[in-house]
C-alpha positions, 0 to 999 in steps of 0.5 A: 845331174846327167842329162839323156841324150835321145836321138831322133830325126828332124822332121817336125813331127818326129821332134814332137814325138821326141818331146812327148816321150822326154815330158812324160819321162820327166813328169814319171821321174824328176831326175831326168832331163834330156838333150835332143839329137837330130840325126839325119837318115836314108828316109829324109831324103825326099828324092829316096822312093819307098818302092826303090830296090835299094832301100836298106832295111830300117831306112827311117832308122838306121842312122839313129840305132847306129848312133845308139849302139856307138853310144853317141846317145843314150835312147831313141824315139821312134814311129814303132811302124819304121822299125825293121820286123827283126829286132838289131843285135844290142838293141830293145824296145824299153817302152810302147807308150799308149798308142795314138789313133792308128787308122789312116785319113784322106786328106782332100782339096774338095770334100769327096767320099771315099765310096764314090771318088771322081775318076782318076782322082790324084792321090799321092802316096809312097806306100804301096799299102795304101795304093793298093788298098786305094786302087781297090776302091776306085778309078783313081790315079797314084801319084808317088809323093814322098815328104813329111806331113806339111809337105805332103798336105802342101801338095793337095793345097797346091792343087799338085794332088787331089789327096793325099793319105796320111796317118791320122796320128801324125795329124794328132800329134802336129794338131796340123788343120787340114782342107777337109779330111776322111778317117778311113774304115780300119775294116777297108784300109787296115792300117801299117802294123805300129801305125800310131805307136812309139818305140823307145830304144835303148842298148840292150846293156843299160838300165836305163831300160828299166827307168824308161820302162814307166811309160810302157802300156802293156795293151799297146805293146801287145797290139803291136808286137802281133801286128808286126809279127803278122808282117814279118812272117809275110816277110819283105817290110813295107813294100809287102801290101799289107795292113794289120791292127790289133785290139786288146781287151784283158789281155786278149787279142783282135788282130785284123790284117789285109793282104793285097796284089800291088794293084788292088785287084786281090784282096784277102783279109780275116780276124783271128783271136787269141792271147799269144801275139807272135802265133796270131800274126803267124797264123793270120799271116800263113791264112791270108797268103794262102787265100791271096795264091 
């Protein structure tokens, strides 16, 4: 019986996000057994900053799609959110399983409410999504902080920041207890285009794409992919201030997005409706850049 080789980073959470996809693989189809690949990446250098000018494109991914296409294993698992808008040649996306939660929490040492944060309460964050969206809010003070999840809410208990933010589907996932917590309003804070999603990849070539496709949910996908296609008509990934979240109801589409300056002090947001992904994230895209100036 051949065991699958799935490629994945280190981290904690990556690793349980991994094992999630290789169980309820498994659990559809019998035959399959796998072997885990760590493969380090440009992202899992904790001195690397988000905001850096030479952040390559698909930082988080890059070293695993590599791995892929040599084919020193056979598919990966990613954070849908980490992949680059423009899909790499060879490559596709076999399977979104069912989303997780997607919005983004607070994480906080003393319990505190969003509407009324202390002036220049600590937050540490490297998006500038969630700084700005924060500056919008209030006098707060933005601490660059980089790391994983444990990592970042050692800092708050270390008392090296007041908060920290966080994505409430890596919290799920690492049923990892927190000091005390806010879940964000998607309407004030729409989270990262992918947030809360998984990407199964595979080379373009294998049919094992057709196998691992029994874990695709057709909403998820769906929501995604106009979520992604909003930000990558903004252009520029994750430096670009921006949030966009999809629902999907038979088949029709909800996407919320938020565009802002990098210091909170502009802001556009809108909902559009319709059935076809990629023209609702271009549309909403072009209003909302529009609005901003």
């Amino acid at each position: 019986m051949k065991k699958w080789r799935i490629g994945t980073r280190g981290s904690e959470l990556a690793l349980r996000q991994a094992d999630w996809v290789t169980r309820h693989l498994s659990q559809a189809d019998p035959s399959f057994t796998f072997e885990t690949v760590v493969i380090k990446t440009h992202g899992d250098d904790p001195s690397r900053e988000l905001t850096d000018e030479h952040w390559p494109l698909g930082g988080f991914v890059g070293a695993i799609e590599h791995a892929l296409l040599e084919g020193r294993i056979d598919l990966a698992v990613h954070s849908h959110k980490d992949l680059p808008t423009m899909a790499t040649e060879g490559l596709l996306v076999a399977a979104v399983p069912n989303r997780e939660v997607p919005h983004d929490v607070l994480v906080t040492r003393v319990q505190v409410d969003w509407h009324e944060l202390p002036a220049e309460f600590r937050i540490g964050t490297g998006s500038p999504r969630r700084a700005a969206q924060l500056l919008r809010h209030g006098n707060v003070e933005i601490v660059p902080v980089r790391g994983n999840v444990p990592t970042r809410v050692a800092k708050v208990e270390q008392e090296e920041v007041d908060g920290v933010v966080l994505a409430a589907a890596g919290l799920a996932r690492l049923r990892l207890n927190v000091p005390f917590r806010i879940d964000l309003p998607v309407d004030e804070f729409v989270p990262a285009p992918g947030q809360g999603a998984l990407a199964v990849q595979v080379r373009e070539d294998d049919e094992l794409g057709d196998r691992v496709r029994v874990i695709e949910d057709e909403a998820s996908r769906l929501a995604v992919t106009a979520e992604r296609a909003f930000l990558a008509h903004l252009g520029g990934g994750c430096h670009v201030p921006a949030g966009a979240l999809a629902a999907v109801t038979r088949g029709q589409i909800e996407l919320r997005a938020q565009l802002l300056s990098p210091d909170g002090a502009r802001c556009a947001s809108g909902i559009e409706e319709g059935t076809d992904p990629e023209a609702l994230g271009r549309s909403l895209a072009d209003r909302l850049r529009g609005e901003l100036g």
